[in-house]
C-alpha positions as a Markdown table, in Angstrom:
| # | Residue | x | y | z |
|---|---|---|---|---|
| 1 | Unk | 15.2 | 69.9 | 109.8 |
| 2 | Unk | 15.4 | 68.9 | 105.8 |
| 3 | Unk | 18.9 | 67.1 | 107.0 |
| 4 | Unk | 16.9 | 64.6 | 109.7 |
| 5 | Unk | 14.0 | 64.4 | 107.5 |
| 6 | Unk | 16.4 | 63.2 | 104.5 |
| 7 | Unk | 18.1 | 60.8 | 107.3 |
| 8 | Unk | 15.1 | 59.1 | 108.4 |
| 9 | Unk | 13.8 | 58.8 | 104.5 |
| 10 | Unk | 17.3 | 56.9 | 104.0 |
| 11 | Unk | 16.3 | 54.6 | 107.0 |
| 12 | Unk | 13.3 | 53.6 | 105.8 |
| 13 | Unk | 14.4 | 53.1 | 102.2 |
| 14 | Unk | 16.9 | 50.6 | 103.6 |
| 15 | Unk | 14.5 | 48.8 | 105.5 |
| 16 | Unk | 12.6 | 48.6 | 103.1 |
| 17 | Unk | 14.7 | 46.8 | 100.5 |
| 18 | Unk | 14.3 | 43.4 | 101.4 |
| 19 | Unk | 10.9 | 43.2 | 100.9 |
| 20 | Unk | 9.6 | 42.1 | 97.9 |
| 21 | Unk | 5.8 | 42.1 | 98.7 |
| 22 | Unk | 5.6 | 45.1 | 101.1 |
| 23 | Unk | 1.4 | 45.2 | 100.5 |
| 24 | Unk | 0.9 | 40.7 | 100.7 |
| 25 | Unk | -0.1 | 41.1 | 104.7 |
| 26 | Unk | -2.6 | 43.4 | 103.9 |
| 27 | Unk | -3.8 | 41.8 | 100.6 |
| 28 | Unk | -3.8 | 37.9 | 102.5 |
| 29 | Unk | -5.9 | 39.3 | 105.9 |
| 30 | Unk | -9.4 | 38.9 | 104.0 |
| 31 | Unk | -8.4 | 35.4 | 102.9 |
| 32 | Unk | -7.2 | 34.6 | 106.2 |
| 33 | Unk | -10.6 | 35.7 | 107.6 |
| 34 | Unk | -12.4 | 33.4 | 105.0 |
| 35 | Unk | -10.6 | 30.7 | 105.9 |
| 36 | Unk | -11.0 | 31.1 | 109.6 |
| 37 | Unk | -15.2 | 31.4 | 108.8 |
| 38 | Unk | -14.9 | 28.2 | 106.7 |
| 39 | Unk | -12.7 | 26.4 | 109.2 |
| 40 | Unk | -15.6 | 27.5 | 112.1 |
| 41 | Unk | -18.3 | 26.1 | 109.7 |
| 42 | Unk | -16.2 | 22.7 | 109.8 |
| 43 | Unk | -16.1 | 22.5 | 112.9 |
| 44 | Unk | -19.6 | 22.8 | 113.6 |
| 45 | Unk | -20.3 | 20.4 | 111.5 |
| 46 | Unk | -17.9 | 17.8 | 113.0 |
| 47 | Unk | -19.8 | 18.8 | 116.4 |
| 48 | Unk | -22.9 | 17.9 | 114.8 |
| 49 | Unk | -21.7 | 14.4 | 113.9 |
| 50 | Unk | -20.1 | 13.9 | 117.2 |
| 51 | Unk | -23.7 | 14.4 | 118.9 |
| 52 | Unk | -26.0 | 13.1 | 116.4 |
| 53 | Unk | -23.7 | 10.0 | 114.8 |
| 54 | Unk | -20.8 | 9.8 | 117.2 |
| 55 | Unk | -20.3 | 6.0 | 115.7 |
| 56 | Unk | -19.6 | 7.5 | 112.0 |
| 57 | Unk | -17.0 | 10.4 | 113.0 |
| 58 | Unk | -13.9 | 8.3 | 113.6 |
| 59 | Unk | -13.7 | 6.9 | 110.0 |
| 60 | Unk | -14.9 | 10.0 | 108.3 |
| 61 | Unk | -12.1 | 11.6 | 111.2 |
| 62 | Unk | -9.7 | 9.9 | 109.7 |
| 63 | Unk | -10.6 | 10.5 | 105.9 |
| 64 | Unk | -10.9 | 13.9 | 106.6 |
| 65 | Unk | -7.4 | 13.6 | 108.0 |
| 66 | Unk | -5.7 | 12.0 | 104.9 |
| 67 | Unk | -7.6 | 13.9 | 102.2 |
| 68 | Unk | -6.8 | 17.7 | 104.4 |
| 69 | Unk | -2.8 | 16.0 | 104.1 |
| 70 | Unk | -2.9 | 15.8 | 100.3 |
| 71 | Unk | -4.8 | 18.9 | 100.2 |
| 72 | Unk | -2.3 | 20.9 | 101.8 |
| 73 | Unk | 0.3 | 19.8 | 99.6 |
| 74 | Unk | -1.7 | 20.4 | 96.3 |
| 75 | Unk | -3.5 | 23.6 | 97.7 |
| 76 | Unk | 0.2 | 25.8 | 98.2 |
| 77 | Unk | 1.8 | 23.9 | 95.4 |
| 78 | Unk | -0.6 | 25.4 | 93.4 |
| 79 | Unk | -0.8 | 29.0 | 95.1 |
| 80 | Unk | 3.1 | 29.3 | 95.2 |
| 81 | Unk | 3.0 | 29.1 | 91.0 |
| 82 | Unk | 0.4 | 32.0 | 91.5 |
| 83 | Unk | -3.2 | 30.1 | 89.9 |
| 84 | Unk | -5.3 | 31.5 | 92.7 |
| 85 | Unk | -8.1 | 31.0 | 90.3 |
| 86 | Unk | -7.4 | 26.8 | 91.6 |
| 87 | Unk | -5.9 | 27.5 | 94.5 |
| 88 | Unk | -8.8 | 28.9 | 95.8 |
| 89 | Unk | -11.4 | 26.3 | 96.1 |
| 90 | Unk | -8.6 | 23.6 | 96.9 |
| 91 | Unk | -7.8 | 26.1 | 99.8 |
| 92 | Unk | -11.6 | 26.3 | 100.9 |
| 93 | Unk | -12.0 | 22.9 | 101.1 |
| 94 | Unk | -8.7 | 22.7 | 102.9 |
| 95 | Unk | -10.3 | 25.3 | 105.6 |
| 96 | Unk | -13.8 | 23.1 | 106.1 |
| 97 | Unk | -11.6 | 20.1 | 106.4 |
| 98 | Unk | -9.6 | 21.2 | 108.8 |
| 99 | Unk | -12.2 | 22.4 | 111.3 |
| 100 | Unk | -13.7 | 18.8 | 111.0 |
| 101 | Unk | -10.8 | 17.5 | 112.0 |
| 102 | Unk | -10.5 | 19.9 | 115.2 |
| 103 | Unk | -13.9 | 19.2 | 116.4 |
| 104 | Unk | -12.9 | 16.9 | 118.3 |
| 105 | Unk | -11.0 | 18.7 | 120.5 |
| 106 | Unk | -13.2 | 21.1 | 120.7 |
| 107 | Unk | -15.7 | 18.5 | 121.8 |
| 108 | Unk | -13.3 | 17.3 | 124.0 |
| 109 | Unk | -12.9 | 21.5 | 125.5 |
| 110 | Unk | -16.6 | 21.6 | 125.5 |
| 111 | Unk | -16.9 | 18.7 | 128.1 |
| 112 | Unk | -14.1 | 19.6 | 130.1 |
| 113 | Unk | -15.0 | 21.5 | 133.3 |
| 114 | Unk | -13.2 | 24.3 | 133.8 |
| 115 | Unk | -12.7 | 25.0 | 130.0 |
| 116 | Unk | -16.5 | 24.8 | 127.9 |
| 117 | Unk | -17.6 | 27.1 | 125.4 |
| 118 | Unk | -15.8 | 30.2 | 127.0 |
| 119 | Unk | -12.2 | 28.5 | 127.0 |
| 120 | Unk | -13.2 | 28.0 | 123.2 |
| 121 | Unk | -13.9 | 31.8 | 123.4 |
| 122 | Unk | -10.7 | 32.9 | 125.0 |
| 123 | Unk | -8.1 | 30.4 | 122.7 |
| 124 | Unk | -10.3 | 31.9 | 119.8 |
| 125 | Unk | -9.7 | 35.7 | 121.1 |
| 126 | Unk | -6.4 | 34.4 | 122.5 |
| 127 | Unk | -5.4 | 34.1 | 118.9 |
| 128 | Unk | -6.4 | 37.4 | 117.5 |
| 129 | Unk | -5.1 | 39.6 | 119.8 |
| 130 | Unk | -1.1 | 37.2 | 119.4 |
| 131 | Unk | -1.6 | 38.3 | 115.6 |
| 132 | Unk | -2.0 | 42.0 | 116.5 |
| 133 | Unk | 0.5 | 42.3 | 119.0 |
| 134 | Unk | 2.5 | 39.9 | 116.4 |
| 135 | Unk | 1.8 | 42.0 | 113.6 |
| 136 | Unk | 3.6 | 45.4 | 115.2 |
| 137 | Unk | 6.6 | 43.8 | 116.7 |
| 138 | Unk | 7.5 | 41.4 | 113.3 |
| 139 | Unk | 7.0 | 44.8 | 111.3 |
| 140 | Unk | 9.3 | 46.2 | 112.9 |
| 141 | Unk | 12.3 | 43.7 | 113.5 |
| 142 | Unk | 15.8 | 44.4 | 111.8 |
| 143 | Unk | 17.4 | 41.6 | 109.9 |
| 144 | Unk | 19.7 | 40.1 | 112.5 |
| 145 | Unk | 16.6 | 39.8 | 114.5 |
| 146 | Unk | 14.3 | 38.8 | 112.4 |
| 147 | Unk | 16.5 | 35.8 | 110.8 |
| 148 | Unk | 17.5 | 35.1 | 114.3 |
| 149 | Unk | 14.1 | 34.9 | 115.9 |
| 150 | Unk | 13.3 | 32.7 | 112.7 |
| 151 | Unk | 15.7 | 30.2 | 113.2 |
| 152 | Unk | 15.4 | 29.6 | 116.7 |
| 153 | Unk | 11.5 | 29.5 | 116.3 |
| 154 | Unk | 11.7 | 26.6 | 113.5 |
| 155 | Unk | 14.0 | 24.3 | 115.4 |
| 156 | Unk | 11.7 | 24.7 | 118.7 |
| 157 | Unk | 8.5 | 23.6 | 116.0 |
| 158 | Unk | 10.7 | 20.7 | 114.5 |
| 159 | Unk | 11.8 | 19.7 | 118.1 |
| 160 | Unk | 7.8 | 20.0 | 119.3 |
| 161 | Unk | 6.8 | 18.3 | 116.1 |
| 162 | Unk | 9.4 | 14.9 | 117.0 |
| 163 | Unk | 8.0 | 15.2 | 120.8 |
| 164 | Unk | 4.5 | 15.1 | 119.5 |
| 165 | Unk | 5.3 | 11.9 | 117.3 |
| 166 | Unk | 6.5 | 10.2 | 120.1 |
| 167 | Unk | 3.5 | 11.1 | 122.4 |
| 168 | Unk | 1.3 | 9.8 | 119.8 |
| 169 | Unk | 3.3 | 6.4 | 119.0 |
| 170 | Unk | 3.2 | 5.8 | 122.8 |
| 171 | Unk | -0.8 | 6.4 | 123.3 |
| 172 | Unk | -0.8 | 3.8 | 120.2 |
| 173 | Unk | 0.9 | 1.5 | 122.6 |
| 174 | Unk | -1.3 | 2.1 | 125.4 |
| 175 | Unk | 1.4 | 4.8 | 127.5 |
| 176 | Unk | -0.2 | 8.1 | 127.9 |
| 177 | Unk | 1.7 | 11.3 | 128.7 |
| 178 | Unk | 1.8 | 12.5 | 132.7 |
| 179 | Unk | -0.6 | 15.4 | 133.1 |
| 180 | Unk | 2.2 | 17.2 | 134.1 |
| 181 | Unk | 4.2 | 16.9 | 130.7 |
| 182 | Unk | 0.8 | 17.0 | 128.9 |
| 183 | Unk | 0.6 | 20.9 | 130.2 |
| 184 | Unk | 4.5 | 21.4 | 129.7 |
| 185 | Unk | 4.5 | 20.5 | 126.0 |
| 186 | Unk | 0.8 | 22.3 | 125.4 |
| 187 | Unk | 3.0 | 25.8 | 127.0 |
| 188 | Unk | 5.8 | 25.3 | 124.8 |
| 189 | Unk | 3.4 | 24.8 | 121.6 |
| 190 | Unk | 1.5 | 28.3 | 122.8 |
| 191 | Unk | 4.9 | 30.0 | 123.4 |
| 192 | Unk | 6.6 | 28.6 | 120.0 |
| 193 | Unk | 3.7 | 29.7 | 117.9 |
| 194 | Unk | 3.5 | 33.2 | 119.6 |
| 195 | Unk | 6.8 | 33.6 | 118.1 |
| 196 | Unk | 5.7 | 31.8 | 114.7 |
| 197 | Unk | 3.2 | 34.5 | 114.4 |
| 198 | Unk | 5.9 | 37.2 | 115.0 |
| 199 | Unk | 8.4 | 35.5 | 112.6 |
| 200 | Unk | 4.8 | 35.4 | 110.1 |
| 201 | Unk | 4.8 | 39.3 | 110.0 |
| 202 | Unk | 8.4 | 39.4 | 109.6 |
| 203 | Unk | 9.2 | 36.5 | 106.7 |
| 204 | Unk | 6.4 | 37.0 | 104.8 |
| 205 | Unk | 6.8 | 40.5 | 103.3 |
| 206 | Unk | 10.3 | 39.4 | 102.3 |
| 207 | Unk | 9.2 | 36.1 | 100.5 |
| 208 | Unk | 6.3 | 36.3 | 98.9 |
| 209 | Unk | 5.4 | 39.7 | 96.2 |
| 210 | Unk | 1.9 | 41.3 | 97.1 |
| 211 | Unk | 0.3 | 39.0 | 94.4 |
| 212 | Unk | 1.2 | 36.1 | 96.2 |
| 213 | Unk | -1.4 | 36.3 | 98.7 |
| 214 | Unk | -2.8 | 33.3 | 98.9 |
| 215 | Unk | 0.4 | 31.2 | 100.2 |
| 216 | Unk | 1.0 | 33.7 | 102.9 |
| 217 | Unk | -2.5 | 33.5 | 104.0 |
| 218 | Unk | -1.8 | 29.9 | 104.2 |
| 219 | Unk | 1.1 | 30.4 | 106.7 |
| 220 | Unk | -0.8 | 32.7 | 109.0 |
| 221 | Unk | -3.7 | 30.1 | 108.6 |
| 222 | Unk | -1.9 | 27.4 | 109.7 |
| 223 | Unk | -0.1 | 29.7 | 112.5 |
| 224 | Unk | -3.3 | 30.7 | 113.8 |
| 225 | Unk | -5.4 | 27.2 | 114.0 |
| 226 | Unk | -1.7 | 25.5 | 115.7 |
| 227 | Unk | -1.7 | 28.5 | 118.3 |
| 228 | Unk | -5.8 | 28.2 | 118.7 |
| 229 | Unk | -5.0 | 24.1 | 119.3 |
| 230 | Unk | -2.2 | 24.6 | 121.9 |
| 231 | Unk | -3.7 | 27.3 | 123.7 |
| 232 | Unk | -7.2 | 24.6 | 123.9 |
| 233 | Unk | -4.5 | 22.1 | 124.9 |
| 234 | Unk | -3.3 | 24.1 | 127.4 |
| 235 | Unk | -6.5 | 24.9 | 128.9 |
| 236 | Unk | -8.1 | 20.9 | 128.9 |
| 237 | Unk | -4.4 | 19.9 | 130.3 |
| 238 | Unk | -4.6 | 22.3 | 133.5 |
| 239 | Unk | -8.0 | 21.5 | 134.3 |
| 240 | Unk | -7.8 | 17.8 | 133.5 |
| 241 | Unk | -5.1 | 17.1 | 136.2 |
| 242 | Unk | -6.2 | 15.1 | 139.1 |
């Protein structure tokens, strides 16, 4: 018994020495939730714009848009150097900005038959139960795995990202994506940030130290409002086909 026990101790200590903030998960989940609140409180607000002053949210849409850009850069410059005391607010304003900018497409969900206020609901609860599930399985990846599953899961984001660019410079030009591809490239975006929150659970630990909270808050933020948009996506494409 003392001989398995003294194995499995060994185990753990050697899975255990790649990570350098083994406690940041736990210490970032409250300032994920914050930001998710704040992020909801934008977003409401945007709705409130779209159905009281629908004439003034495209420019304010599009400020929003360049100052939440310049934001993010600032915001986890500053929380990688560790001065959450600035990072903070920068971060909070980050959070309202973004759910301004994503009212639209909830608007957009709201209005869409088929989808409404509970297809809101179910890409919102969609979300939380892929960070649970996410949470146990990138815990518990080895290396190999883990390194693996993070490779393959930032080329497929880089490819999405470059198909997504091109979607948008052809709308610019008038040439709107097929309904058909519209719902293929919304499934990959789900599927790719599924395994984005996995890789989350599994990266994090190992690059950020437990005080370093606020940056790896930031990458399951931004995991969890990408997921939240493609799953909406998904949902408006499939019941938006003629």
């Amino acid at each position: 018994m003392s001989n398995t026990s003294n194995f499995r101790k060994a185990v753990q200590d050697v899975k255990s020495q790649s990570l350098i903030g083994p406690n940041v998960i736990a210490n970032a989940l409250p300032w994920l939730g914050g930001g998710l609140l704040l992020t909801a409180v934008g977003t409401f607000g945007g709705l409130q714009v779209l159905q009281n002053n629908p004439q003034v949210f495209m420019p304010t849409f599009i400020g929003a848009i360049v100052l939440e850009l310049i934001l993010f850069f600032v915001a986890s410059s500053v929380a990688e150097k560790g001065n959450n005391v600035l990072a903070l607010p920068l971060l909070a304003t980050y959070s309202l900005l973004s759910g301004y900018t994503l009212s639209g497409l909830v608007f957009l969900a709201l209005q869409t038959e088929g989808v409404g206020i509970n297809g809101v609901g179910f890409a919102a609860l969609g979300c939380g139960v892929t960070f649970i599930g996410a949470r146990s399985i990138g815990s518990n990846l080895s290396e190999q795995d883990g390194m693996a599953l993070t490779k393959t899961i930032q080329l497929g984001i880089i490819a999405l990202c470059v198909v997504m660019i091109g979607q948008l410079l052809l709308s610019l030009l008038g040439i709107y994506t097929p309904s058909f591809l519209e719902v293929s490239i919304s499934a990959i975006g789900v599927l790719l940030f599924v395994g984005a929150a996995v890789v989350d659970f599994f990266i994090l630990p190992r690059s950020y130290r437990d005080e370093q909270y606020l940056p790896a808050a930031l990458s399951m933020y931004l995991t969890y409002i990408n997921l939240f948009i493609f799953i909406l996506r998904f949902l408006i494409s499939i019941n938006s086909r003629d």
